[in-house]
N, CA, C and O atoms as a GROMACS GRO file, in nm:
protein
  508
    1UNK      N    1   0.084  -0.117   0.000
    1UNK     CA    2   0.000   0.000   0.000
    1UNK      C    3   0.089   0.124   0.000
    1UNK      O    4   0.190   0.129   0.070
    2UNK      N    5   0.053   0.219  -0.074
    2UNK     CA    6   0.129   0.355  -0.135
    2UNK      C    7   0.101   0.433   0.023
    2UNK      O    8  -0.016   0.429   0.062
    3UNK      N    9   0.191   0.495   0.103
    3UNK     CA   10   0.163   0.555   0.250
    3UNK      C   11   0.209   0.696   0.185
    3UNK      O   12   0.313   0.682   0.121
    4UNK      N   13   0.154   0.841   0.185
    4UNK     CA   14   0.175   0.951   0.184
    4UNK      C   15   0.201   1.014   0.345
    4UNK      O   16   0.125   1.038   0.438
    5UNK      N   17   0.352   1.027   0.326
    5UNK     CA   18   0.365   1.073   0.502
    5UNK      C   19   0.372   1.256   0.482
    5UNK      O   20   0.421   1.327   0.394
    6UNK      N   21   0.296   1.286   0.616
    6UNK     CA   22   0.326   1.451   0.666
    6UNK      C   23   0.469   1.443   0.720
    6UNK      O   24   0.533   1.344   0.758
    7UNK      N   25   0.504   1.579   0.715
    7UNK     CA   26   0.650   1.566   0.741
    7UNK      C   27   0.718   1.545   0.865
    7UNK      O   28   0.839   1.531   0.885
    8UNK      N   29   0.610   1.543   0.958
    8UNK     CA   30   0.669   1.485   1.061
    8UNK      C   31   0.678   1.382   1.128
    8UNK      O   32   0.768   1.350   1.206
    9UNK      N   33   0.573   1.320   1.096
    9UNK     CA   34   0.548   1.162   1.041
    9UNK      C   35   0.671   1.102   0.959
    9UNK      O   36   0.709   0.992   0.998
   10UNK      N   37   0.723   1.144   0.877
   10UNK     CA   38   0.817   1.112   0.819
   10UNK      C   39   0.951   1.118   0.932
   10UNK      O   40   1.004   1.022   0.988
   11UNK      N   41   0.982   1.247   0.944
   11UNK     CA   42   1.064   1.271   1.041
   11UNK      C   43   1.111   1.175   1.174
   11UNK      O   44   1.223   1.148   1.215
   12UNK      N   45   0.952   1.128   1.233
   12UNK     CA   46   0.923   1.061   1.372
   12UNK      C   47   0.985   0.902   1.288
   12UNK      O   48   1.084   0.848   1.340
   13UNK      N   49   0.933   0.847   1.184
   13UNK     CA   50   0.964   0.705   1.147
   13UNK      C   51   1.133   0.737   1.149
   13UNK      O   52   1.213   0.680   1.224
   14UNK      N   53   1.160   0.818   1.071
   14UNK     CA   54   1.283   0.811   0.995
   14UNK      C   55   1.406   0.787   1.131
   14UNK      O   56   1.507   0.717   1.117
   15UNK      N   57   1.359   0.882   1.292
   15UNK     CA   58   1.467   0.924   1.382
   15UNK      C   59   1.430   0.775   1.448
   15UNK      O   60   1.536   0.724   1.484
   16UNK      N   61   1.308   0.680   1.479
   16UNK     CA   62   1.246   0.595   1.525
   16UNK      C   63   1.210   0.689   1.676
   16UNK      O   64   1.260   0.657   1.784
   17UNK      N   65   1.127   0.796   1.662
   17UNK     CA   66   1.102   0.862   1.783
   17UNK      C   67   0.974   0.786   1.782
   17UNK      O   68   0.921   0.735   1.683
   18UNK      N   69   0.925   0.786   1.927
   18UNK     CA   70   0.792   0.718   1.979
   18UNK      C   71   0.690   0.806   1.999
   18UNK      O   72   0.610   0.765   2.082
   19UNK      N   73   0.663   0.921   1.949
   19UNK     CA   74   0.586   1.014   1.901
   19UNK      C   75   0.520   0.967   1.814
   19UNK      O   76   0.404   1.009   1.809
   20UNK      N   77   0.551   0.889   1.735
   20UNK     CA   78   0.516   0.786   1.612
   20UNK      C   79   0.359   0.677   1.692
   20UNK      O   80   0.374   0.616   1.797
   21UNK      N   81   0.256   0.677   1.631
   21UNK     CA   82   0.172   0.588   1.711
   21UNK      C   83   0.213   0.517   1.664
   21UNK      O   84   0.291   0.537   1.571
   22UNK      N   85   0.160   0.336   1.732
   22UNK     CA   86   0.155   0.222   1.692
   22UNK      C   87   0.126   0.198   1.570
   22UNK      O   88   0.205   0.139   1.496
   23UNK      N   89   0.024   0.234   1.536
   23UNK     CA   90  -0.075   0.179   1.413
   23UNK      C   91   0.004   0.219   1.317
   23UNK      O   92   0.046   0.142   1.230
   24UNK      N   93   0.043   0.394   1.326
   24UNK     CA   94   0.114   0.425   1.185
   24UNK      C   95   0.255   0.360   1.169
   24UNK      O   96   0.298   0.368   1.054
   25UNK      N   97   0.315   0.314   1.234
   25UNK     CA   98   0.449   0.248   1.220
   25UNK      C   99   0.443   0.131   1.192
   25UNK      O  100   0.546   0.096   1.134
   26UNK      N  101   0.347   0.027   1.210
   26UNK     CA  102   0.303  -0.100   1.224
   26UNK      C  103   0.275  -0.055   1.055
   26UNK      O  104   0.370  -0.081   0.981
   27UNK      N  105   0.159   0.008   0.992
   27UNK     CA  106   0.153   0.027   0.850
   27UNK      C  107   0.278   0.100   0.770
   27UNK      O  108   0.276   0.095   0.647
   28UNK      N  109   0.372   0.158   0.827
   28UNK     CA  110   0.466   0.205   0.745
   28UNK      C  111   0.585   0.116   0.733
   28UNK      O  112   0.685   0.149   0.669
   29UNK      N  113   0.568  -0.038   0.818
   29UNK     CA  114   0.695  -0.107   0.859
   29UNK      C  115   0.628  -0.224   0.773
   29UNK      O  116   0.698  -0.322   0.749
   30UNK      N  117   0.495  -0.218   0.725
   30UNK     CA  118   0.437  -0.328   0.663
   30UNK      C  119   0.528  -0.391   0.529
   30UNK      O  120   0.608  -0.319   0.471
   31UNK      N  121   0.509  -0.501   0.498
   31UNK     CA  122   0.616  -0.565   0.381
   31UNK      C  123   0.562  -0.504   0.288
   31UNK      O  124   0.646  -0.443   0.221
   32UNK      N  125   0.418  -0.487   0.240
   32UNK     CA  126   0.358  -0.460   0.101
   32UNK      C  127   0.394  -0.260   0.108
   32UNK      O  128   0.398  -0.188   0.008
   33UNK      N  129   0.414  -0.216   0.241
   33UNK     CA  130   0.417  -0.077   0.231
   33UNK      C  131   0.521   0.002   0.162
   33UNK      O  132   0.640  -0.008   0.192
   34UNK      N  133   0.477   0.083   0.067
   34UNK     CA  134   0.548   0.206  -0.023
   34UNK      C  135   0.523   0.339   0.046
   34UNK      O  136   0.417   0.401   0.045
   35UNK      N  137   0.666   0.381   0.123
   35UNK     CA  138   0.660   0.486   0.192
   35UNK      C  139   0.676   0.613   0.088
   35UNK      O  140   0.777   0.608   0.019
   36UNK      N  141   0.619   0.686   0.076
   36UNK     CA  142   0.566   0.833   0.000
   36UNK      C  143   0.621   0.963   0.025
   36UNK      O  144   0.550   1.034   0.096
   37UNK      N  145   0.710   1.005  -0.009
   37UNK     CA  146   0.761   1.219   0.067
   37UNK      C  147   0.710   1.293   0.017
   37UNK      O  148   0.788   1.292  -0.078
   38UNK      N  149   0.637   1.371  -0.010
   38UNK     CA  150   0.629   1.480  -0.118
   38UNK      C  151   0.722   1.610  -0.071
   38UNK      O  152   0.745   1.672   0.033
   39UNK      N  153   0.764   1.610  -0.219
   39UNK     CA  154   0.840   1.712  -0.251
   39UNK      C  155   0.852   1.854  -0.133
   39UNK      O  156   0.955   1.909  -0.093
   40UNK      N  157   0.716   1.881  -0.103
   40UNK     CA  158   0.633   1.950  -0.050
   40UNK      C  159   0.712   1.977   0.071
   40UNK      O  160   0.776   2.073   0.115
   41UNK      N  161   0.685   1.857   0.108
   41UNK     CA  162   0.764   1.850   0.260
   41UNK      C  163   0.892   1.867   0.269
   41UNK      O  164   0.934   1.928   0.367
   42UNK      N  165   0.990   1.817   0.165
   42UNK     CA  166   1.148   1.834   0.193
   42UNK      C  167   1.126   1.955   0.168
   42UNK      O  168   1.162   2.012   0.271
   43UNK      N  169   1.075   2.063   0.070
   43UNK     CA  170   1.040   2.194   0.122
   43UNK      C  171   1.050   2.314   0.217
   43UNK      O  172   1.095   2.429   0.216
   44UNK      N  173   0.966   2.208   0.326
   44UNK     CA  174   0.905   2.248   0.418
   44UNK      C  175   1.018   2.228   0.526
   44UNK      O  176   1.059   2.308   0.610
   45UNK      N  177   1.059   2.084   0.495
   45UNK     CA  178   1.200   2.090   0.629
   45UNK      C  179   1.332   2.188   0.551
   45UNK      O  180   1.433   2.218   0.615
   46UNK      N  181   1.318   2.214   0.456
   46UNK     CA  182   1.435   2.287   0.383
   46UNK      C  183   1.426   2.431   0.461
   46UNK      O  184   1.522   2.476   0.524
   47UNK      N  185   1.339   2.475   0.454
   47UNK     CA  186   1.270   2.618   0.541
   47UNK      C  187   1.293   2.612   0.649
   47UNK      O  188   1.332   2.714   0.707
   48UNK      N  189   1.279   2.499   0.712
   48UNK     CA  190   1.305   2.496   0.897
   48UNK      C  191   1.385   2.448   0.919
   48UNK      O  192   1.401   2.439   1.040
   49UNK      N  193   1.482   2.389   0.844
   49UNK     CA  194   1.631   2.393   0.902
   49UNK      C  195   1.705   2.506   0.893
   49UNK      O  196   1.778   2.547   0.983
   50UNK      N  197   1.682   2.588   0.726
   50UNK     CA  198   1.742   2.736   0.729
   50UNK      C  199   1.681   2.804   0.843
   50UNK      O  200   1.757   2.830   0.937
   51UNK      N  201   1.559   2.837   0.852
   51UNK     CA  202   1.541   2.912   1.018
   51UNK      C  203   1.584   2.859   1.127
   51UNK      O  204   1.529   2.901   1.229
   52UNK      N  205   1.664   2.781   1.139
   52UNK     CA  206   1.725   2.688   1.282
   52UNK      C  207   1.594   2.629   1.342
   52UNK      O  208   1.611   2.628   1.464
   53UNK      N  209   1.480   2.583   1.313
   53UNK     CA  210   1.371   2.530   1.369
   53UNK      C  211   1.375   2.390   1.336
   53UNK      O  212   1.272   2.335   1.377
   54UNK      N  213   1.445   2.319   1.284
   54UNK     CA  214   1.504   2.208   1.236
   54UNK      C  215   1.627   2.133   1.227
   54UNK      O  216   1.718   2.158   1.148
   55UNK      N  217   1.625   2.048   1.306
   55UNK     CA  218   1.787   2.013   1.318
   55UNK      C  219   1.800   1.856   1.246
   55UNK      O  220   1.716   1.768   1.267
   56UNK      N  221   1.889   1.842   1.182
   56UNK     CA  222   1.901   1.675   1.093
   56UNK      C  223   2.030   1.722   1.199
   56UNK      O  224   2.067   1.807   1.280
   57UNK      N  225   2.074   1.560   1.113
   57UNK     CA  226   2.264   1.533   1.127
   57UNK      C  227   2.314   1.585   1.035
   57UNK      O  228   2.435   1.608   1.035
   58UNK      N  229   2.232   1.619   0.926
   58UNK     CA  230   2.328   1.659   0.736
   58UNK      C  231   2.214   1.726   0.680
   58UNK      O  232   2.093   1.727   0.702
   59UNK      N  233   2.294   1.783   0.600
   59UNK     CA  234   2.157   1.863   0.565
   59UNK      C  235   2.031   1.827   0.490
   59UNK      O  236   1.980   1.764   0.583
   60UNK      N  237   1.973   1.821   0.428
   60UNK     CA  238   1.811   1.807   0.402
   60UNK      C  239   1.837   1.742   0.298
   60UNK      O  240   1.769   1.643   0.270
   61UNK      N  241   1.963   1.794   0.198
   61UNK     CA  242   1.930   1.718   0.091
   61UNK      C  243   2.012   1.581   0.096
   61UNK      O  244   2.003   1.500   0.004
   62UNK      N  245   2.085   1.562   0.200
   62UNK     CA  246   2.182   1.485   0.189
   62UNK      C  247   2.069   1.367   0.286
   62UNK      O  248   2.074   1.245   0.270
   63UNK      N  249   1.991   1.422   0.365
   63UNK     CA  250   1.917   1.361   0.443
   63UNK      C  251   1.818   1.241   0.391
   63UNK      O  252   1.811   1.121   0.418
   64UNK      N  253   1.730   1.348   0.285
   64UNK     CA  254   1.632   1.316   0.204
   64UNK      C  255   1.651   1.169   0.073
   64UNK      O  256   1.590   1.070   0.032
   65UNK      N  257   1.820   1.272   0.046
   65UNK     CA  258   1.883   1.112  -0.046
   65UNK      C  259   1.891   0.972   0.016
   65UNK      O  260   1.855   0.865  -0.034
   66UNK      N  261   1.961   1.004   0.167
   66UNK     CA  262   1.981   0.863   0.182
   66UNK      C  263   1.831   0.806   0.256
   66UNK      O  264   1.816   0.684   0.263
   67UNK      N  265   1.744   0.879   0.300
   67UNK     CA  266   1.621   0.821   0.293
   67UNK      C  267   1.548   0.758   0.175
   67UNK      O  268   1.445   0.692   0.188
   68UNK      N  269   1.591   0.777   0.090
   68UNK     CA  270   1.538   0.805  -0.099
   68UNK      C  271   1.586   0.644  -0.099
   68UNK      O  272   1.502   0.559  -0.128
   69UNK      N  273   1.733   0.603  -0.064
   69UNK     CA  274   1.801   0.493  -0.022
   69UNK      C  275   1.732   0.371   0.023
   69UNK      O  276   1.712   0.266  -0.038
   70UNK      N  277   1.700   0.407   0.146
   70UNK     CA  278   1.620   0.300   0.251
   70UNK      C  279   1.468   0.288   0.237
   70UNK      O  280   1.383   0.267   0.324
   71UNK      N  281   1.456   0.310   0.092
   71UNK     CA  282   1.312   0.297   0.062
   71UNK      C  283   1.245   0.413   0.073
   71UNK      O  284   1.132   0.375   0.104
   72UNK      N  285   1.243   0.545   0.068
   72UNK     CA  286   1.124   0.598   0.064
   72UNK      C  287   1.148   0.642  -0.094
   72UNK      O  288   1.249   0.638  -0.164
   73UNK      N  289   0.983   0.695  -0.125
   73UNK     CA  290   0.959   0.742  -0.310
   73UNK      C  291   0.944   0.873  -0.296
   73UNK      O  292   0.860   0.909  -0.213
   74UNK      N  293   1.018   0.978  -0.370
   74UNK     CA  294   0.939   1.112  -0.362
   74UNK      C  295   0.838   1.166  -0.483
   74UNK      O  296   0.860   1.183  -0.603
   75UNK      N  297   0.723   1.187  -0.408
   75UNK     CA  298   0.643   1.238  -0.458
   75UNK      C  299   0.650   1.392  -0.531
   75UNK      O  300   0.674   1.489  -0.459
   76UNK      N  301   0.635   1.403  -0.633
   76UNK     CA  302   0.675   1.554  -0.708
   76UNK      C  303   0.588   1.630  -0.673
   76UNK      O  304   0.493   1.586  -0.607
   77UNK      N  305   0.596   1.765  -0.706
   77UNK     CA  306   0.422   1.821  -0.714
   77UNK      C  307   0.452   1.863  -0.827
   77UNK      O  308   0.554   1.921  -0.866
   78UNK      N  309   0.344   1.828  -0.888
   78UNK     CA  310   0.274   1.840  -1.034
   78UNK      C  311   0.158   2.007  -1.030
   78UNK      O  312   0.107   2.075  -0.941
   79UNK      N  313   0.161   2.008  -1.130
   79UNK     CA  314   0.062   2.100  -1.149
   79UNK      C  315  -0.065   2.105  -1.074
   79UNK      O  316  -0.111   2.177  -0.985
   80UNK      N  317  -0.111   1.985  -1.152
   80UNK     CA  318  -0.242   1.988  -1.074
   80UNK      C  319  -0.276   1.993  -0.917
   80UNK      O  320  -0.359   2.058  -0.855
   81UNK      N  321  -0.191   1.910  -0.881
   81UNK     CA  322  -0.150   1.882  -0.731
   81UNK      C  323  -0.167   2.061  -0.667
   81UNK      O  324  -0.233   2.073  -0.564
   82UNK      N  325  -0.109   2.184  -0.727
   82UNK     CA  326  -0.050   2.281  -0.673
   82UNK      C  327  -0.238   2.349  -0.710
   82UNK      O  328  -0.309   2.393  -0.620
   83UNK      N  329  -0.273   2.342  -0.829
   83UNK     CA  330  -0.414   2.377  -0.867
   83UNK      C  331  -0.511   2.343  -0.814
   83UNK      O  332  -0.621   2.393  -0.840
   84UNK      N  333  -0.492   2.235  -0.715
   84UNK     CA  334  -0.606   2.131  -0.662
   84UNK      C  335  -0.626   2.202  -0.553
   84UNK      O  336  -0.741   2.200  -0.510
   85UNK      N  337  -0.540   2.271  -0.488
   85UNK     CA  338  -0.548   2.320  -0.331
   85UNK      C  339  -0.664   2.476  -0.366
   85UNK      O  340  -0.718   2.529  -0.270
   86UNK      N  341  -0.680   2.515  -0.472
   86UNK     CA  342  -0.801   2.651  -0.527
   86UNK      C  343  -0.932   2.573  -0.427
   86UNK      O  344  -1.007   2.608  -0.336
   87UNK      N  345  -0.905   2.444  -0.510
   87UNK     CA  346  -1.076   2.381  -0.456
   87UNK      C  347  -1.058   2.365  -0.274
   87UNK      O  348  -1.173   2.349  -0.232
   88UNK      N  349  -0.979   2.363  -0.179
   88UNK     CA  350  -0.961   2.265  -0.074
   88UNK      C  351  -1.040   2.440   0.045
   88UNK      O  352  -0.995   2.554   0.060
   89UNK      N  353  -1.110   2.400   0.076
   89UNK     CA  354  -1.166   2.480   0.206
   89UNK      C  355  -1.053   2.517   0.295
   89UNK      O  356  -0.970   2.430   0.319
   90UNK      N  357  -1.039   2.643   0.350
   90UNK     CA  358  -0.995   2.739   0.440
   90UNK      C  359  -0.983   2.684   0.588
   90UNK      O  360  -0.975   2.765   0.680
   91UNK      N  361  -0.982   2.522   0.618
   91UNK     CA  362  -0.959   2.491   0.730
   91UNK      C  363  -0.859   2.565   0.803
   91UNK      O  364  -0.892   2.629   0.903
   92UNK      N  365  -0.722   2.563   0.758
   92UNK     CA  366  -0.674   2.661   0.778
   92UNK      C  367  -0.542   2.708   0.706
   92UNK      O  368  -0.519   2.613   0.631
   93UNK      N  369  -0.459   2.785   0.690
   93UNK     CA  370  -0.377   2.853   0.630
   93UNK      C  371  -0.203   2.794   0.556
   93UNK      O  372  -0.128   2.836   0.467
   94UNK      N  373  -0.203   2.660   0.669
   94UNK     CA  374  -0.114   2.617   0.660
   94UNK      C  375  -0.038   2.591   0.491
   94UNK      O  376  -0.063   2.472   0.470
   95UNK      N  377   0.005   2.621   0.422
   95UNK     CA  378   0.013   2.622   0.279
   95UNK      C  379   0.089   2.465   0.247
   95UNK      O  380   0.066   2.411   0.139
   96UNK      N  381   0.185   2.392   0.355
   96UNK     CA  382   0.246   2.291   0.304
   96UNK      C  383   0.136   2.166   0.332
   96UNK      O  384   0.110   2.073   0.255
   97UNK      N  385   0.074   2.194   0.473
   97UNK     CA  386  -0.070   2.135   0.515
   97UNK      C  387  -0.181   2.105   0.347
   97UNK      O  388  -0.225   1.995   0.312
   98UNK      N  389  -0.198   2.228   0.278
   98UNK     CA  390  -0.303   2.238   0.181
   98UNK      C  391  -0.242   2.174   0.074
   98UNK      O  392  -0.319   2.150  -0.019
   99UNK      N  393  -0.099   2.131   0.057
   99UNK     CA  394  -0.049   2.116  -0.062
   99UNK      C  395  -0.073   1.949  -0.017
   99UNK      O  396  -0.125   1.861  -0.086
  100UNK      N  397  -0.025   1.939   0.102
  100UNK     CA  398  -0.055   1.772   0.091
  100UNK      C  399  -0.134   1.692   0.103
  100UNK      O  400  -0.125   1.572   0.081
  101UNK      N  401  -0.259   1.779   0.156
  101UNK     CA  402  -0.422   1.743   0.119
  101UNK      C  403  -0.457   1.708   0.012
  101UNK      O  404  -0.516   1.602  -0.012
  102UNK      N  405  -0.417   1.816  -0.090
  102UNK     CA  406  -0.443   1.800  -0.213
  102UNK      C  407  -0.378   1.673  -0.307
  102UNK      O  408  -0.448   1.611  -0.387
  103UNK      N  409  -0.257   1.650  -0.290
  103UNK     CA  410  -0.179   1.555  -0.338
  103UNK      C  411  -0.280   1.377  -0.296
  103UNK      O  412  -0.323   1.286  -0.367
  104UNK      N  413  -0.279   1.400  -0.158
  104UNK     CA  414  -0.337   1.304  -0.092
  104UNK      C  415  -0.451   1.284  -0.163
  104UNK      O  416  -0.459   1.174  -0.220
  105UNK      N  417  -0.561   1.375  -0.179
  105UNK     CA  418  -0.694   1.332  -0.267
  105UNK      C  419  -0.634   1.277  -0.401
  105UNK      O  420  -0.647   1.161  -0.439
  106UNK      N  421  -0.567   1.378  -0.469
  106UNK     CA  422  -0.546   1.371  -0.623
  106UNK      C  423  -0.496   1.198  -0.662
  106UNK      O  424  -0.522   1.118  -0.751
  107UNK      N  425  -0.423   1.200  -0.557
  107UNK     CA  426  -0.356   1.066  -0.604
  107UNK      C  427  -0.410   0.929  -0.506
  107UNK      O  428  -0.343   0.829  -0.482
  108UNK      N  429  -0.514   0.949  -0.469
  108UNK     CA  430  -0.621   0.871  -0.346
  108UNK      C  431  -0.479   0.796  -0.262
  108UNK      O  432  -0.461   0.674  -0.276
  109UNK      N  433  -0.391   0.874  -0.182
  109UNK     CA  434  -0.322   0.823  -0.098
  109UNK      C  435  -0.374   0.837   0.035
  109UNK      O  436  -0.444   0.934   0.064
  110UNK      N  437  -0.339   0.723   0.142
  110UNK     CA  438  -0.383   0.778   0.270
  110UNK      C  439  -0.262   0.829   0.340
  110UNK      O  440  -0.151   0.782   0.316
  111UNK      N  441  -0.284   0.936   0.436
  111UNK     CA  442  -0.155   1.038   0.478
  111UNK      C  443  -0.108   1.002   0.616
  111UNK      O  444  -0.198   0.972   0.695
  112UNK      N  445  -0.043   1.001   0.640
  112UNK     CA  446   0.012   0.927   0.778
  112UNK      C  447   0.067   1.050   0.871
  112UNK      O  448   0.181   1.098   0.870
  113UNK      N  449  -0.048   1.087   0.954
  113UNK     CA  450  -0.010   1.231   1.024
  113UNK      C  451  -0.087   1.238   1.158
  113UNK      O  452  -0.181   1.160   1.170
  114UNK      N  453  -0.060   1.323   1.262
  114UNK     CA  454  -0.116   1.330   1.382
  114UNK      C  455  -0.211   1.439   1.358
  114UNK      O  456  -0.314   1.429   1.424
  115UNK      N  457  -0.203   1.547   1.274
  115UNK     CA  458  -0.291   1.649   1.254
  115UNK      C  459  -0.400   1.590   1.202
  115UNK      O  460  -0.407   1.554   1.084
  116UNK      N  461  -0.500   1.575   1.295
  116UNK     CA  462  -0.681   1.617   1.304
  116UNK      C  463  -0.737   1.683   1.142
  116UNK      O  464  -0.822   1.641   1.063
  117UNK      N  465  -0.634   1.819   1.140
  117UNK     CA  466  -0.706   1.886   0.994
  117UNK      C  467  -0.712   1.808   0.907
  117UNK      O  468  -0.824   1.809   0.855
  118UNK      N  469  -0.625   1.720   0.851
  118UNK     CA  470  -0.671   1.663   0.685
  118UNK      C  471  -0.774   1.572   0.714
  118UNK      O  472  -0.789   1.507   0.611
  119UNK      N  473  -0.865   1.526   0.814
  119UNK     CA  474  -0.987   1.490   0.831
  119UNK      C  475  -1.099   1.565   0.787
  119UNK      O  476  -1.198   1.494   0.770
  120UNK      N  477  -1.116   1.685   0.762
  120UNK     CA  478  -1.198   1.787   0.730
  120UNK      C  479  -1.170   1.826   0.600
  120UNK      O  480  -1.247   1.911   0.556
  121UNK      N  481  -1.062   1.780   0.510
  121UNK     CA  482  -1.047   1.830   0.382
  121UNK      C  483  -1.093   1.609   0.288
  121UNK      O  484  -1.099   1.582   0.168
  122UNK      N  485  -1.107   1.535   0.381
  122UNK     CA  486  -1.174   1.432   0.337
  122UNK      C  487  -1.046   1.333   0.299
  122UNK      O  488  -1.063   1.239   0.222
  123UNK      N  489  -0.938   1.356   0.349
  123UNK     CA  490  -0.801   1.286   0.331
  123UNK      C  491  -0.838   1.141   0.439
  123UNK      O  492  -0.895   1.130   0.548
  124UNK      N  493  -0.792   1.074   0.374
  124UNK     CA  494  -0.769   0.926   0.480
  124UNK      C  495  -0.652   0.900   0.558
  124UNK      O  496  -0.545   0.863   0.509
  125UNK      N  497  -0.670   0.918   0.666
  125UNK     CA  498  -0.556   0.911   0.783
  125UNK      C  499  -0.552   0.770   0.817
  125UNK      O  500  -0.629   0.675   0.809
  126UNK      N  501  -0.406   0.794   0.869
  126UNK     CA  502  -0.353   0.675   0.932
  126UNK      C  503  -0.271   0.752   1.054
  126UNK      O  504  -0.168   0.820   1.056
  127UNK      N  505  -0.356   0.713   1.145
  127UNK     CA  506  -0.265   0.735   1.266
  127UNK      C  507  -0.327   0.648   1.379
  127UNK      O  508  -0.274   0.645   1.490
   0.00000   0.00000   0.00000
């Protein structure tokens, strides 16, 4: 099963922090499971490591590769993906939040995140 992770979800599997629930690690550790990044998100940690709000061991891209390594796929954003978020309701502002809602519908992935919001934009969680 194709897993679309939020980025901190990603983050929590990747460090093996226990912030991570059961369920979502149990499905992201699954044999048939295809772990998912979007673009979006290395982004998003690219931004918060330059503001010091983010700390790796190496930097993001060096991070992201050797995750790229140990199995994860990165997800691009495509056009539509970036067009899709016009339609997505004002839950709230978060822009990397709206981008991966959208991805998540477009490409019927379920998103592996602790945030409540992509429940209200009709995304399928796993947590």
């Amino acid at each position: 099963m194709r897993l679309l992770l939020d980025t901190h979800a990603f983050l929590w599997f990747a460090a093996g922090d226990e912030r991570l629930s059961r369920r979502a690690r149990h499905a992201l550790e699954a044999e048939d499971a295809e772990r998912v990044l979007s673009a979006a998100s290395v982004w998003e940690m690219a931004i918060k490591a330059r503001l010091g709000r983010l700390e790796l061991p190496c930097s993001v891209e060096d991070y992201v590769a050797e995750k790229a390594v140990d199995g994860f796929s990165i997800l691009p954003v495509e056009w539509p993906h970036a067009a899709a978020v016009e339609r997505l309701p004002l839950h709230h502002r978060d822009p990397f939040d709206r981008l991966l809602a959208a991805q998540a519908l477009a490409e019927k992935l379920p998103l592996v995140t602790s945030d409540p919001v992509f429940h209200t934009y009709g995304v399928k969680v796993i947590w």
